[in-house]
N, C-alpha and C positions, 0 to 999 in steps of 0.2 A: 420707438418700440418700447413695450411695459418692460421694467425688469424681472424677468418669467426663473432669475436663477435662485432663487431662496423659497425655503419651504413656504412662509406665511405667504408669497404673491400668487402663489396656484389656486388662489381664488382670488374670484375683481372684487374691485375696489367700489364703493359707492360715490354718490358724488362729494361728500362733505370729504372725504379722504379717509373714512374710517372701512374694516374691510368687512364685506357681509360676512364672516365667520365670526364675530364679534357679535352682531344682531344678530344671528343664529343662535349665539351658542348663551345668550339673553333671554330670547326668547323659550328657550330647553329650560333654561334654569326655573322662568316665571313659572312657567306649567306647571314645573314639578312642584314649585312650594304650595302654592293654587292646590294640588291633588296632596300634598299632604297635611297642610290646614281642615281640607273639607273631610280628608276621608279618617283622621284622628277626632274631628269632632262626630261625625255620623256615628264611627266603631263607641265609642263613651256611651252614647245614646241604646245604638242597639246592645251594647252588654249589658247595659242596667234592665232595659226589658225584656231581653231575654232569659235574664237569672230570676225576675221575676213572672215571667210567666210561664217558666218553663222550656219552650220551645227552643229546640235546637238551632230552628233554621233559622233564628235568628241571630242568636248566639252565634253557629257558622257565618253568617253575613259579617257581623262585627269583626270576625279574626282576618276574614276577607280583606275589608276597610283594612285594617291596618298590615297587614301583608303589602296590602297598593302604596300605600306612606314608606313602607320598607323599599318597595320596585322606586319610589320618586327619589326615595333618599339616595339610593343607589346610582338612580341616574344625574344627580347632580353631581355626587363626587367624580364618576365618570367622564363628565363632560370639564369639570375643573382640571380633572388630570390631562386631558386629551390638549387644551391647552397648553403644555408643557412646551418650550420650545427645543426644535432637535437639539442634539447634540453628538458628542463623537460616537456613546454607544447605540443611537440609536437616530442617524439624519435624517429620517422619513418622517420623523416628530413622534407622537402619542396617540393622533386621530384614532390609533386603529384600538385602542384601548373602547371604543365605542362600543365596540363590535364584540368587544368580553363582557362589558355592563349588558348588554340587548340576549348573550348567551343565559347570564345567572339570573336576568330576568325572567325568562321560558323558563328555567330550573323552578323558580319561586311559583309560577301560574303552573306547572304540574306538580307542586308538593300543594298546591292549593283544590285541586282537582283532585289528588290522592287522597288527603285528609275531608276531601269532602264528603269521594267517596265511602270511605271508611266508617265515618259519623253513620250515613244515612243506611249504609246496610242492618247499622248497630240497632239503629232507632227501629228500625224494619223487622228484627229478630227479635228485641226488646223493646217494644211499643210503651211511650207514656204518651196520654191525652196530655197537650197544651191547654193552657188556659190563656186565651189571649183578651189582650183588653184594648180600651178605647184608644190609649197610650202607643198601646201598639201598632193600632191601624194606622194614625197619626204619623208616625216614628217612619214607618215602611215607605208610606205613601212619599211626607215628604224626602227620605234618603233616595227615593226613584227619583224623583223630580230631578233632584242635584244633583245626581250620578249620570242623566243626560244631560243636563249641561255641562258636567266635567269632560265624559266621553267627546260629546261634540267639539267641546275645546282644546282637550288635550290633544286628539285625531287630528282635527286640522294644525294645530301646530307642529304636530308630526309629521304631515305632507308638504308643510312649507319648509322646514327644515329637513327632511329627510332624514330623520333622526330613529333608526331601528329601535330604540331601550324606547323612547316616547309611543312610538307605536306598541309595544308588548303594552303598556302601563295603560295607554287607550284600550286595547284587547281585555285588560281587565277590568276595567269602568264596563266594559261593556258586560261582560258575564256577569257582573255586579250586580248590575240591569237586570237583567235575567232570576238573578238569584233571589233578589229580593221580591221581583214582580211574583216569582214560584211561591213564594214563603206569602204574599198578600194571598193570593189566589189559592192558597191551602189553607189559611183560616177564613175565607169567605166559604169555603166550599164546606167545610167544616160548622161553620156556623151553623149553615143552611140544613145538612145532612147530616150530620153529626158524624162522619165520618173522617178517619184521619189521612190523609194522603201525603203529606208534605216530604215525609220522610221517600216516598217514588217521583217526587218528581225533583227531591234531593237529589237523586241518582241518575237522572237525566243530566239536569242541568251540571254536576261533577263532570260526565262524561265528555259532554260539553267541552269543559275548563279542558280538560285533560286534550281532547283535539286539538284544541287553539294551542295548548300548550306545545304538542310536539310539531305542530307548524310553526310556530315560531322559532322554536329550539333549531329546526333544520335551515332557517330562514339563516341565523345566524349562526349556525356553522359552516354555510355556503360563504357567507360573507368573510369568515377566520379564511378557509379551504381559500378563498379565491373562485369566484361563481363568474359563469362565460357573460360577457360582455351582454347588454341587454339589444337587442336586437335597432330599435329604434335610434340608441344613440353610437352603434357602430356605423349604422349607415349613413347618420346625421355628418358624423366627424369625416365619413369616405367623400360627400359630397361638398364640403365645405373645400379638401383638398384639390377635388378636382374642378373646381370653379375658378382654377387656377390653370390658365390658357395650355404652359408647356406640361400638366399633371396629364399624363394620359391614363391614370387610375394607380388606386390605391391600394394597400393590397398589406396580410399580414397587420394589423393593426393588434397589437398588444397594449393590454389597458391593465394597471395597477390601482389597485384601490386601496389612500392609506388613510381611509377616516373620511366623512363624508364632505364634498366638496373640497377633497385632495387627491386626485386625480393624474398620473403621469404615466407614460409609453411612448411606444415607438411605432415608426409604420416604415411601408414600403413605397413608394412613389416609382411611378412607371413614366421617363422624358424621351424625348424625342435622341436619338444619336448622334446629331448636330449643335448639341449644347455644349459648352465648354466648362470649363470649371468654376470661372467667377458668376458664368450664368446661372448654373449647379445651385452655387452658395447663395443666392441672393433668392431664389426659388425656396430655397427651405429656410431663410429668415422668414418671408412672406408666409410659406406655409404655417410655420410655427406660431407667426404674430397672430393671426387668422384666427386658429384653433382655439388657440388661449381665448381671444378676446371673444370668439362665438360659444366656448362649449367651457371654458377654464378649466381645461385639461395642458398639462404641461407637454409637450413632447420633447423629450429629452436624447430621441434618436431617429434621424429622418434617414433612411437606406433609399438607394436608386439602382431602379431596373434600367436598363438599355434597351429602347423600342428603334429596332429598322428600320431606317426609311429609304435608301439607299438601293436595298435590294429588294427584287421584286419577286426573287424565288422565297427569299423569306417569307411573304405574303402568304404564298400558297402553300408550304410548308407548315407553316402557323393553321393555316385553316385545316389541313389536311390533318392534323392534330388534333384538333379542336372536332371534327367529327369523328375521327376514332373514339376518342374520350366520351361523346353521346353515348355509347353504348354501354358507357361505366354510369349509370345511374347516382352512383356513389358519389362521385367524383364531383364535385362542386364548385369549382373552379380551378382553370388554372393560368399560369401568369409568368411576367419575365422571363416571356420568349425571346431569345435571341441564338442569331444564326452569326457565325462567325466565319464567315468564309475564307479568311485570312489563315486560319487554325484549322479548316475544315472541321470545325464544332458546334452543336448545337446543346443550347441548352435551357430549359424552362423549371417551374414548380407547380406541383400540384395539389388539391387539399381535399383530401379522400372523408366522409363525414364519417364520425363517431357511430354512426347512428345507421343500419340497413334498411333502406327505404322500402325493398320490395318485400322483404320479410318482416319488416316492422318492429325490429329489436334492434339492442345495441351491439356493434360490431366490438370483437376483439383486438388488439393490435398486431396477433397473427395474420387477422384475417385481413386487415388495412396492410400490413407488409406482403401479403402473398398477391393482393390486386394491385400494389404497387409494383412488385417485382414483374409481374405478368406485365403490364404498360409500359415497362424499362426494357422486357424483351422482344415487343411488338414493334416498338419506336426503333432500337437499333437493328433489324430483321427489314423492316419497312426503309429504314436511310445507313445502309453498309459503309455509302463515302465518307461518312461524319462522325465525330467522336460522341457521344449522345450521355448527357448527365442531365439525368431529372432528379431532382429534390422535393421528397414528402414533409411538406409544411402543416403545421400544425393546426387542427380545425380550433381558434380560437377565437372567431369574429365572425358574424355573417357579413 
């Protein structure tokens, strides 16, 4: 079995023995100097012509380019720091340092959007005619060209690493795009008509920036806060455990995120009542080997339900449960039922959703405690012989 107890092994290994957060965090660094090479030399270019011909939107585009070299520069120290290995103030390591760099990057793409806006109203209120020249067209044309191949390049090595700060920094390659193609297409139109428009579609394309900007911003404040499990890879990690003969399900899966491709939690495992304790322990080395090696997520805490087999009132008790609770729409599962006939006790958990399905809003935690109260009074009114403890588990996993 890998050793799954130190921070650096919570991600696998390649085969030469070196760890893919190293070629990640490689391939984060290449990007960034790639986008801040290309985008200090375009901004050079377009400030020279745009002080020479006047036009703003080019001049904007340049401060643009180099705001993006500021987001690359940003992401590389970030990624240097995140490196950092734990220590005693901090044993989760640095990873989540990521997730501050991908915040101040969104800050940077909406002061880039605000100043854009700003400019082009100015220009809007105080109109000057550009004079754009051949230089110009030149200058615009090729900084599109490069600015989709950066976009393209920085993007994908944003989805292969997973790297939130490389995505904000593609996000803005991309407006880039945008900005300059608006600034072509407002001295073509110009040319043509003699008309000045660049300064209204300035204002567009700001607007623009400004959107992407506070998506992004919420994108990585979700990720600071702690954002719920992504659907696909809860269910992935619940089926992986229960491919495991005595896993009768899985359940309560809590996932921590400390920097990407650093991953640790705990879950619930539902055995059979006929298992003993060395059986227990040898069940959740398996489980945990599994996980790591399929999903390289650590699980640092495997809990066990007791599933009945012994009794057969249980059965029916279970199910007679199990359709009451249909009529809680809410109610989205519930799990580690066991009947204690010894104690005359029953007891199970349930996991009431955030979220009101028939009214289509979010539920308060009044309103999740008064439909859990109400199923605590139905359950024990419904079985008088038995001591009846239900437990409200928290909706954090589908």
């Amino acid at each position: 079995m890998n050793d799954i107890s130190g921070q650096k092994n919570s991600v696998p290994m390649m085969a030469d023995g070196h760890y893919l957060e190293d070629a990640r965090d490689r391939q984060i660094i290449r990007a960034s100097l790639i986008g801040i090479v290309i985008n200090i030399i375009l901004a050079s270019f377009k400030l020279v012509i745009g002080r020479l011909s006047g036009a703003i939107a080019i001049t904007l585009d340049a401060v643009n380019n180099l705001t993006d070299s500021l987001s690359s520069i940003i992401t590389i120290v970030a990624t240097k720091l995140s490196l950092k290995p734990a220590d005693h103030r901090h044993p989760y390591g640095y990873g989540r340092i990521e997730y501050l760099s991908s915040t101040v990057i969104s800050a940077i793409v909406l002061y880039a959007g605000i100043t854009s806006l700003i400019e082009s109203i100015e220009k809007i209120l105080h109109p000057e005619v550009p004079s754009y020249s051949v230089a110009a067209f030149i200058v615009l044309t090729v900084g599109i060209a490069v600015k989709i191949f950066l976009y393209r390049y920085v993007n994908g090595t944003a989805k292969k690493t997973e790297s939130k700060a490389l995505k904000a920094s593609a996000e803005e390659a991309r407006f880039d795009i945008f900005l300059s193609s608006s600034v072509l297409i407002a001295a073509a139109f110009m040319l043509l008509t003699g008309l000045d428009v660049e300064a209204f579609i300035g204002v567009v394309i700001a607007l623009l920036i400004l959107k992407s900007g506070i998506e992004l911003l919420k994108e990585a404040v979700d990720d600071l806060l702690g954002a719920r499990i992504p659907t696909e890879l809860s269910r992935a990690v619940k089926q992986t455990i229960c491919t495991h003969e005595e896993a009768l399900g899985a359940y309560d899966l809590f996932l921590h995120s400390y920097g990407p491709s650093r991953m640790e939690g705990s879950v619930h495992i539902e055995v059979p009542d006929y298992l003993n304790a060395a059986q227990i322990d040898c069940l959740i080395h398996e489980v945990v080997e599994d996980v790591y090696k399929k999903h390289s997520i650590v699980l640092t805490g495997v809990s066990i339900y007791s599933h009945n087999t012994k009794n057969n009132e249980a059965a029916v008790i279970r199910e007679e449960i199990q359709e009451m609770l249909r009529g809680y729409p809410d109610v989205t599962e519930m799990h580690g039922f066991y009947l204690d006939e010894a104690k005359k006790s029953i007891r199970f958990d349930i996991v009431i959703s955030f979220s009101n399905k028939k009214a289509g809003r979010k539920r308060s935690d009044a309103d999740r405690h008064k439909e859990y109260e109400e199923i605590l009074h139905r359950t024990k009114e419904k079985y008088p012989q038995y001591s009846i403890r239900v437990n409200l588990d928290s909706d954090v996993s589908d």
